[in-house]
C-alpha positions, 0 to 999 in steps of 0.5 A: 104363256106355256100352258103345258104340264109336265109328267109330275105335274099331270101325275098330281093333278090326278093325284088330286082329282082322286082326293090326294090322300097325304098318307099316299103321296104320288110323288116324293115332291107332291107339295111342291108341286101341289104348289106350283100347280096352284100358282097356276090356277090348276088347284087350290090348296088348304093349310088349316090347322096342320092338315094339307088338302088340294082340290082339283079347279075347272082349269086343272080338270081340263088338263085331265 
């Protein structure tokens, strides 16, 4: 399996890490990413009540 992240990838891990203000998206793409991210257990998305928050896991901690 290729554990590598990609340029985007890194740039919304950090994103994340800081706190991932939606009013200041990293990339135009941040969701999608956000979600491919979370596919690979690097962060955890929550979807609740129309509001949108990632949180950075212990695997996508080390990648930073």
């Amino acid at each position: 399996m290729n554990r590598k992240v990609n340029d985007a990838q890194l740039a919304v891990l950090r994103w994340v890490s800081e706190g991932s203000d939606t009013a200041t998206p990293v990339t135009p793409t941040f969701k999608t990413t956000a979600s491919a991210l979370s596919n690979r257990k690097l962060v955890t998305i929550d979807r609740r009540r129309g509001r949108w928050h990632a949180s950075l896991t212990e695997l996508g901690a080390y990648y930073l």
